[in-house]
C-alpha positions in Angstrom: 0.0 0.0 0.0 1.3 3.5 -1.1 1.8 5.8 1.7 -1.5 7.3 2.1 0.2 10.9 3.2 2.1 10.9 0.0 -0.8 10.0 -2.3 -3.1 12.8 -0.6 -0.7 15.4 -1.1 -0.6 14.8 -4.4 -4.2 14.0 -4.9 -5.2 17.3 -3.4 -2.3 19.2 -5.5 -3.9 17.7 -8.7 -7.5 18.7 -7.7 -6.3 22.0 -7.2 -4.9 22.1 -10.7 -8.0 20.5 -12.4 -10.0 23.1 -10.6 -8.4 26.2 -11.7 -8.5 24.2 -15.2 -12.0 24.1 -15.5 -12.3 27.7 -13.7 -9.9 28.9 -16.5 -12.0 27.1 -19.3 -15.3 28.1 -18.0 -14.0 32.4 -17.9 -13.1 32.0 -21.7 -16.3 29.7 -22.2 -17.7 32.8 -21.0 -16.4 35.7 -23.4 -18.3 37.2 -26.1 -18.2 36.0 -29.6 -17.0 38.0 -32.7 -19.3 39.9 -35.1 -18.2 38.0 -38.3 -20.3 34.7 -39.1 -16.3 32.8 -40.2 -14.4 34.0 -36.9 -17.8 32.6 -34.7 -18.2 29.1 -36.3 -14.3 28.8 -35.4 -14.9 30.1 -32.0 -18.1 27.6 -31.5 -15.5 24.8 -32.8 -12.8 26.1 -30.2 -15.7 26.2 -27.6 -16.6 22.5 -28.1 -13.3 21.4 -27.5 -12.8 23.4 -24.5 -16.4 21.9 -22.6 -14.9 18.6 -23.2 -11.8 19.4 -21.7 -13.7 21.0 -18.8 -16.2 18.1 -18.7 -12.7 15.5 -18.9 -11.4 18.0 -15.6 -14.8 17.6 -13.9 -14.7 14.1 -14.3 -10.9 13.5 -13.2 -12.1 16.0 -10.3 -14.8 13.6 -8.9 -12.5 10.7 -9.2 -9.8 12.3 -6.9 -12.6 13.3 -4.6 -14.0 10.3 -4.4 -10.6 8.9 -3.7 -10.0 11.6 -0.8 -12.7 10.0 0.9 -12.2 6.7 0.4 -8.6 7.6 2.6 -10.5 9.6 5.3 -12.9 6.2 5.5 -10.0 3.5 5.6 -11.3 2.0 2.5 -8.7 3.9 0.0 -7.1 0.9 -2.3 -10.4 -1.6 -2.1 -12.2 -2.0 -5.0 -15.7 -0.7 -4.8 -16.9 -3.6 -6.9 -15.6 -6.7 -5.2 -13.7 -5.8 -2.4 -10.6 -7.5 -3.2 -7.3 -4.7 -3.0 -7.2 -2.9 -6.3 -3.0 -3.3 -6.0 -0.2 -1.0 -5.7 1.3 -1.2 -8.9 -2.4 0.4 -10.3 -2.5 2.4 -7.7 0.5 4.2 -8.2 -0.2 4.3 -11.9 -4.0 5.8 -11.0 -4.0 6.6 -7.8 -7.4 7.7 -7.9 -8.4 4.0 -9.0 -11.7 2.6 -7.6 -11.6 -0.3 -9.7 -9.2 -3.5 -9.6 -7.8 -4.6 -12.7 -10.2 -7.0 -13.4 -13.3 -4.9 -12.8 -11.4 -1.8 -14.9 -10.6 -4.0 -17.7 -14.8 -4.9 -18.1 
């Protein structure tokens, strides 16, 4: 088992990044549009690309909360679909892994 201090520091340090990510993303989401029809359709195909990549931020986000939790509770590094240990090796490859192997790979 990774030591838990370790992987909540950085845990916490990359939630903090993905939430000034989407922060970032949402203020531009949020500027005005140009006047001319050719520089808004590029702008509404730059916008689509950047709600994914907020959505993809959001998502990541949630994981590493959930994982935050699953420390405070004891239960960080059990799989919450069979309750065998997810491993170390995965772990420290996704440390906000929920999932062993075997239920990931499904």
């Amino acid at each position: 088992m990774p030591d838990l201090d370790t992987v909540r520091t950085q845990l916490e340090a990359r939630l903090a990044a993905l939430l000034a990510e989407a922060k970032e993303i949402d203020a531009e989401l949020s500027e005005p549009h140009g006047r001319d029809w050719e520089e808004r359709a590029t702008e509404s195909e730059g916008d689509e690309v950047l709600e994914g990549l907020g959505n993809a931020a959001m998502a990541e986000a949630r994981r590493i909360q959930a994982a935050l939790t699953h420390i405070d509770e004891g239960s960080y590094g059990t799989c919450t679909s069979c309750g065998e240990p997810v491993g170390d090796k995965r772990l420290e490859a996704v440390p906000d892994a929920a999932l062993c192997i075997n239920y990931a790979s499904r």
